[in-house]
C-alpha positions as CSV (number, residue, x, y, z in Angstrom):
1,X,-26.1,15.1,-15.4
2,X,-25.6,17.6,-18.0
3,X,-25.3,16.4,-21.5
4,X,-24.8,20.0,-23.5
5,X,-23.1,22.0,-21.4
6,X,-23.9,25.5,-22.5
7,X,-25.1,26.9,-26.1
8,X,-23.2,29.1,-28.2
9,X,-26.1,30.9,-30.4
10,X,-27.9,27.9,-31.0
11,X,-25.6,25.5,-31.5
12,X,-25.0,23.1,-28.5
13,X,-21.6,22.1,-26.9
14,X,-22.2,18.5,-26.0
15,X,-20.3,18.0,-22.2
16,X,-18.0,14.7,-23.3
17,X,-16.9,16.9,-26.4
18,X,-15.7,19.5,-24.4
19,X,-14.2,17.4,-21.6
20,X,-12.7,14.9,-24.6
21,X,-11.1,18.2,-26.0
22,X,-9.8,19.5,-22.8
23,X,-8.1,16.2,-21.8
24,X,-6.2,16.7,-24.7
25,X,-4.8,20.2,-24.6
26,X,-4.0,19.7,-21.0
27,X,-2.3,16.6,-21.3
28,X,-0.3,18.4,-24.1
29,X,0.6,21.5,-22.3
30,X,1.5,19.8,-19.2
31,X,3.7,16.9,-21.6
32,X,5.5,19.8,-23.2
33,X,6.2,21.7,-19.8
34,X,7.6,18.3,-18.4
35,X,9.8,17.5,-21.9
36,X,10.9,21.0,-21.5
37,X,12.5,20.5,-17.8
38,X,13.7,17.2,-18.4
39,X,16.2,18.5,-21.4
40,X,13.9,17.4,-24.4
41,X,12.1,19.6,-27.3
42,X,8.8,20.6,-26.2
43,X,8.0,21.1,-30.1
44,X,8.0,17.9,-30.6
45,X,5.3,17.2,-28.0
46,X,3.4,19.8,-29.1
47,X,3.9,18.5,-33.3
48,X,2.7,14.6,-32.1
49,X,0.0,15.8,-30.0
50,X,-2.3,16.3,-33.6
51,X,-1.9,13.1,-34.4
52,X,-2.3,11.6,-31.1
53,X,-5.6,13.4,-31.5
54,X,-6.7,12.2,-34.6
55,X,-5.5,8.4,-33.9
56,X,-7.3,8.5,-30.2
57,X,-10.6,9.5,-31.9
58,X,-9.7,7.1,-34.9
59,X,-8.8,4.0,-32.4
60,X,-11.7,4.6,-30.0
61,X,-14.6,4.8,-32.8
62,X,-12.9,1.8,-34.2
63,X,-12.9,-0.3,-31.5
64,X,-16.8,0.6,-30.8
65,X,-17.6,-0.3,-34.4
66,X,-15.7,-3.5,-34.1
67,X,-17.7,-3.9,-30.6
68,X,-21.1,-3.1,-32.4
69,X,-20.8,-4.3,-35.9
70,X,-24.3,-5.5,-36.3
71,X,-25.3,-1.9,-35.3
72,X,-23.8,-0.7,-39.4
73,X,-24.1,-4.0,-40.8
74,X,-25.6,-2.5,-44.6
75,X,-24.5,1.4,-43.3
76,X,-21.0,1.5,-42.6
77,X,-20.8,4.5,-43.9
78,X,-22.5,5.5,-40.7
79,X,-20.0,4.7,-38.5
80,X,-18.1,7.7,-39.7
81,X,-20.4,10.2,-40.6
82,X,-21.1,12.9,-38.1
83,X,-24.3,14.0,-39.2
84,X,-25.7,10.5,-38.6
85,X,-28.3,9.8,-36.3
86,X,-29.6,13.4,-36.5
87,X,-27.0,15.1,-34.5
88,X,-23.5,16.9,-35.1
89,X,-20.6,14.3,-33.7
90,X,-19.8,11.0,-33.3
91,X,-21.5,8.9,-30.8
92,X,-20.3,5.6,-30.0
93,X,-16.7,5.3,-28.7
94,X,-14.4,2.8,-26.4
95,X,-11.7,4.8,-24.5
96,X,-9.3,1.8,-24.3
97,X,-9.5,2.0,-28.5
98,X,-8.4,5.7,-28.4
99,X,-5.3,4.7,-25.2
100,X,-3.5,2.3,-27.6
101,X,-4.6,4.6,-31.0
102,X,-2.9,7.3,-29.1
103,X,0.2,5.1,-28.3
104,X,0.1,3.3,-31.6
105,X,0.6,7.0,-33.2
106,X,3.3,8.4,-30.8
107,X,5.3,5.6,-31.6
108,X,4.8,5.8,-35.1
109,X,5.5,9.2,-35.3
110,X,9.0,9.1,-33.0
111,X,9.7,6.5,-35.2
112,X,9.6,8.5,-38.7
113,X,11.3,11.5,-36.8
114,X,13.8,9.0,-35.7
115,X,13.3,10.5,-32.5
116,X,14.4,8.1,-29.4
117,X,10.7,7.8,-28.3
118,X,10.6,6.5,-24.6
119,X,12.3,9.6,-23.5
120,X,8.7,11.5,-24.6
121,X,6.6,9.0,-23.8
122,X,7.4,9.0,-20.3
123,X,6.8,12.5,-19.9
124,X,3.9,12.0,-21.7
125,X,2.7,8.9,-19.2
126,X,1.3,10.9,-16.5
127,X,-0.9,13.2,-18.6
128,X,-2.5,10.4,-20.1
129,X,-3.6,10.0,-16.2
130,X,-5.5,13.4,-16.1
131,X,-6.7,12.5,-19.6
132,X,-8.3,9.9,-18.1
133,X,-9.5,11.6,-15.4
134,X,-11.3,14.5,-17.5
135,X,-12.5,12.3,-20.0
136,X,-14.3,9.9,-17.7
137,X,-15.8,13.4,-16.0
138,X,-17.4,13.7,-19.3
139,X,-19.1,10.3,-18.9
140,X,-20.3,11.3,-15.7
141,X,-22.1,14.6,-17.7
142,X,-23.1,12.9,-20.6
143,X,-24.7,10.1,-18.2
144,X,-22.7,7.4,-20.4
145,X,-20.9,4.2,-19.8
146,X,-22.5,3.6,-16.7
147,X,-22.5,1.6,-14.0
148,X,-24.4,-1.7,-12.9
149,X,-26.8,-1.2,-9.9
150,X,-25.8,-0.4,-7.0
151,X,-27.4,-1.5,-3.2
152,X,-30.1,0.1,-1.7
153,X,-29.6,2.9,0.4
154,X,-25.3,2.4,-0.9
155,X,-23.8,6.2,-0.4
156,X,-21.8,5.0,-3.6
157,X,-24.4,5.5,-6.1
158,X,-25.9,8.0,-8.6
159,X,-29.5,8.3,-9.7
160,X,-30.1,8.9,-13.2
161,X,-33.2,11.0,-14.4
162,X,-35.0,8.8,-17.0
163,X,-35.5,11.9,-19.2
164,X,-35.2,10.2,-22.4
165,X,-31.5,11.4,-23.5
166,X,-29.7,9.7,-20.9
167,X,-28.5,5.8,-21.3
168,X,-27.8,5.4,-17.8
169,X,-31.1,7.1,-17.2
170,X,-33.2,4.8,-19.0
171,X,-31.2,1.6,-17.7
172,X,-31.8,2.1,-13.9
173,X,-35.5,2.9,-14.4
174,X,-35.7,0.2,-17.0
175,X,-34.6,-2.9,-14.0
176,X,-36.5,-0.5,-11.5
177,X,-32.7,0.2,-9.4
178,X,-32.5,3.3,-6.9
179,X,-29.4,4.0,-8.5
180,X,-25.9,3.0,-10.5
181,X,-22.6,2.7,-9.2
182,X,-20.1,5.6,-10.2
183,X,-18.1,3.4,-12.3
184,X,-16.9,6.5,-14.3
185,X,-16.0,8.7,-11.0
186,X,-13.9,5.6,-10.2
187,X,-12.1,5.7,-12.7
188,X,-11.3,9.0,-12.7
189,X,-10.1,8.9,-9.3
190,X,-7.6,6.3,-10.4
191,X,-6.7,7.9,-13.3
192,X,-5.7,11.2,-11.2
193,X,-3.9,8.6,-8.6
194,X,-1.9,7.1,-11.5
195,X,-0.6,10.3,-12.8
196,X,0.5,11.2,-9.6
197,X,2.6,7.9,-8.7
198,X,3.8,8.0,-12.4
199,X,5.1,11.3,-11.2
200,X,6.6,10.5,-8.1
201,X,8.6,7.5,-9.3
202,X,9.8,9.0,-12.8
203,X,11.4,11.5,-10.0
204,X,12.9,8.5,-8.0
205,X,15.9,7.2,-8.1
206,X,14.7,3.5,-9.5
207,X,13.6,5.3,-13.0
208,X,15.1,4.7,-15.9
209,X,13.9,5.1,-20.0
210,X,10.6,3.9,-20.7
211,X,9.5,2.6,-16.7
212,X,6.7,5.8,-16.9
213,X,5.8,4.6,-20.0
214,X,5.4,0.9,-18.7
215,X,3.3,1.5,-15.5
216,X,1.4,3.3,-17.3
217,X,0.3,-0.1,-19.0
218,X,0.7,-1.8,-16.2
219,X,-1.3,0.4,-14.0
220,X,-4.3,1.6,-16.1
221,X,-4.2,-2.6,-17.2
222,X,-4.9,-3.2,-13.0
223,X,-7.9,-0.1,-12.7
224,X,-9.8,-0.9,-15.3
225,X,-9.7,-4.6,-14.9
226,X,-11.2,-3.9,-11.4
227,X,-13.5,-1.2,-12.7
228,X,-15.0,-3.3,-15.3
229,X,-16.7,-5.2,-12.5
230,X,-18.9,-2.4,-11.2
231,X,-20.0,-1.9,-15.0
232,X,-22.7,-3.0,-17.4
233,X,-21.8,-5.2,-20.6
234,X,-23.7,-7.2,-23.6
235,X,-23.5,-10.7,-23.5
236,X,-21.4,-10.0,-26.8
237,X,-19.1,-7.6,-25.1
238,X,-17.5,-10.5,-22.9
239,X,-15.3,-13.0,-23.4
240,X,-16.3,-15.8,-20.9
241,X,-16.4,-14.4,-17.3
242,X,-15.0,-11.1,-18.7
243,X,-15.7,-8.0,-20.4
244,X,-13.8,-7.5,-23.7
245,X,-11.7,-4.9,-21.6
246,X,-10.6,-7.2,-18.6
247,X,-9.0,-9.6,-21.3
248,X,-7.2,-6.7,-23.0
249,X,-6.2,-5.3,-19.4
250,X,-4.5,-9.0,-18.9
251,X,-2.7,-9.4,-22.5
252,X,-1.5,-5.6,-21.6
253,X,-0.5,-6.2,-17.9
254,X,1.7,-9.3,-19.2
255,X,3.6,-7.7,-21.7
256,X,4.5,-4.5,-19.8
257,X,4.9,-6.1,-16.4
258,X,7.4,-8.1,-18.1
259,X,9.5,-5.7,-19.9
260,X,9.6,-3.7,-16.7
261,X,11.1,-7.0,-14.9
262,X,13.0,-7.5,-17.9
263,X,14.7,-4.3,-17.1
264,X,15.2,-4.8,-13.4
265,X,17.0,-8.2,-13.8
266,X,19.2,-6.9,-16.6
267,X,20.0,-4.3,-14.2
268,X,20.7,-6.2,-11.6
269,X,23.2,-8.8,-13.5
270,X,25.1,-5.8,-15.3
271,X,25.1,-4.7,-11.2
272,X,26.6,-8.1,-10.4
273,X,29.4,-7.9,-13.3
274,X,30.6,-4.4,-12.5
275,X,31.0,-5.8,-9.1
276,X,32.7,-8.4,-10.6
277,X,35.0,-6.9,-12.8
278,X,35.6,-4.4,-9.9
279,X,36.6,-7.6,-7.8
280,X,38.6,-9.0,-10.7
281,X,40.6,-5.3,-11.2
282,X,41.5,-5.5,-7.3
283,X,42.9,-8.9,-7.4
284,X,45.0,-8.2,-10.4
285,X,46.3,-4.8,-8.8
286,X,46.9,-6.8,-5.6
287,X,49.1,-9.8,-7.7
288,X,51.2,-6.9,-9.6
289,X,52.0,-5.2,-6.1
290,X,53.1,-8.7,-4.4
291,X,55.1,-9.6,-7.6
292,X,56.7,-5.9,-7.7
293,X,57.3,-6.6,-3.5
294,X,59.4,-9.6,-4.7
295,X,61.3,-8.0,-7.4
C-alpha cells in the first residue's frame, strides 16, 4: 500500500491522483488513435476529453456527497473545497458517479457539435475499460474502497497495515480479520477483460453503431453487480439486499440490454423484408417472362 507515491520537493503526489490522471490521458490517446483508424476526427476526441474530465470528477464527488450527506450537513461548502480536511484534493468519490458524469458529458458535447455521437463513443467504450482498470489500481495504493473479510488462510486476500492513514487498514484490524478480499484488483481485472472483448467484437462482423457503446453498459452493469458482493457498505448505502450500486447496475443492465436487442430484432425483420422483397422481385420477373413466352 502506498498512498503518496513519490514527493516532488515537498509536496506529495497522492497514488489514486496519479493513477485517476493517468486513466484519463490513456484512455484519450488510445480513443483518439482508434477514431483516427476507423475514419473519424481524432480532434474531437481529444477536444471532449476536457470535459469528460471535469464531468467524471464533477459526477463521482456528487454522487459521494449525495451518498454521505450527513457528513456536510451545515458545511457544504466542504464538499468542494480542496483544502478541507487539512490536505490538498478532494477525498471522497464514487467511480460509478464519475462513469455516467463522463457519459452524461460526451453526449452532451456530440450533441452541441452536432456530431453523430455513437460513432465516438464506441471507440471510446474500450478505454473506459483500462480506465477502469488503472483507476481501481489506485484504490489498491491508496488502501480505499476495500473489501469485506476474507477466509482464513484464503490466497485471495490482502492484509492491510493499520498505520493510521489507511481505511482498509483500520477496518480489518478493527473486526480483528487476517485480511480483505481484493475487491479492487477484481475489478480491475474485469475492467481490462471488458476492454478487450469490446475490442474484439467492435472488429466483428455482428457490430454495428452504438453496440460498443452498449456492452459497455451492459458489461461493467454485470462486474460490478458481482463485485459489490465481496465489498463493505453502510447500512445507508443499500437498498434492501443491495448496495446503492447493484440497483443502479440493474436499472443500467435493463435499459442497455434492451436497446442492444432492440437492434438485433430490427435487424433481423429488415433481414426478413429484403428477403421478401427479393422473393417478391423474382416472382414478378418470373410472371413478365411467362406472359412475354405467350405473346
Amino acid at each position: 500500500m502506498h498512498p503518496v507515491l513519490f514527493n516532488i520537493f515537498s509536496f506529495p503526489v497522492p497514488s489514486y491522483g496519479m493513477m485517476l490522471a493517468l486513466s484519463f490521458l490513456t484512455g484519450i490517446f488510445i480513443a483518439a488513435h482508434r477514431a483516427k483508424k476507423a475514419g473519424l476526427n481524432p480532434d474531437t476526441v481529444s477536444d471532449m476529453g476536457l470535459y469528460v474530465i471535469i464531468a467524471a470528477v464533477a459526477g463521482s464527488r456528487l454522487y459521494y456527497v449525495f451518498l454521505h450527506f450527513d457528513e456536510f450537513r451545515g458545511d457544504l461548502l466542504s464538499a468542494v473545497n480542496p483544502f478541507a480536511g487539512g490536505s490538498v484534493g478532494i477525498g471522497g468519490l464514487v467511480m460509478y458517479g464519475g462513469f455516467l458524469g463522463a457519459v452524461i458529458a460526451a453526449v452532451i458535447f456530440f450533441k452541441i457539435k452536432k456530431i453523430p455521437h455513437l460513432p465516438y463513443l464506441d471507440v471510446c467504450a474500450p478505454s473506459v475499460g483500462i480506465g477502469i482498470a488503472l483507476t481501481r489500481v489506485g484504490c489498491f495504493l491508496n488502501g480505499c474502497c476495500y473489501g469485506a473479510a476474507a477466509k482464513a488462510h484464503s490466497f485471495l486476500c490482502i492484509h492491510y497495515p493499520d498505520s493510521g492513514i489507511s481505511p482498509a487498514g483500520h477496518y480489518q484490524h478493527s473486526i480483528n480479520a487476517c485480511g480483505l478480499q481484493p475487491s479492487v484488483l477484481y475489478e480491475a481485472a474485469g475492467g481490462l477483460a471488458i476492454a478487450l472483448i469490446i475490442y474484439l467484437i467492435g472488429k466483428s462482423k455482428i457490430s454495428f453503431a452504438g453496440l460498443q457503446f452498449y456492452l459497455l453498459f451492459v458489461f461493467y452493469a454485470v462486474l460490478r453487480f458481482g463485485i459489490d458482493f465481496t465489498r463493505v457498505y453502510n447500512a445507508s448505502e443499500r437498498i434492501g439486499p443491495f448496495s446503492h450500486n447493484q440497483a443502479l447496475c440493474i436499472v443500467l443492465f435493463v435499459i442497455f440490454a434492451s436497446l442492444i436487442l432492440k437492434k438485433f430484432l430490427t435487424n433481423v425483420d429488415n433481414s426478413k423484408k429484403g428477403v421478401e422483397s427479393s422473393a417478391a422481385v423474382g416472382k414478378r420477373n418470373e410472371k413478365d417472362e411467362v406472359t412475354a413466352d405467350q405473346k
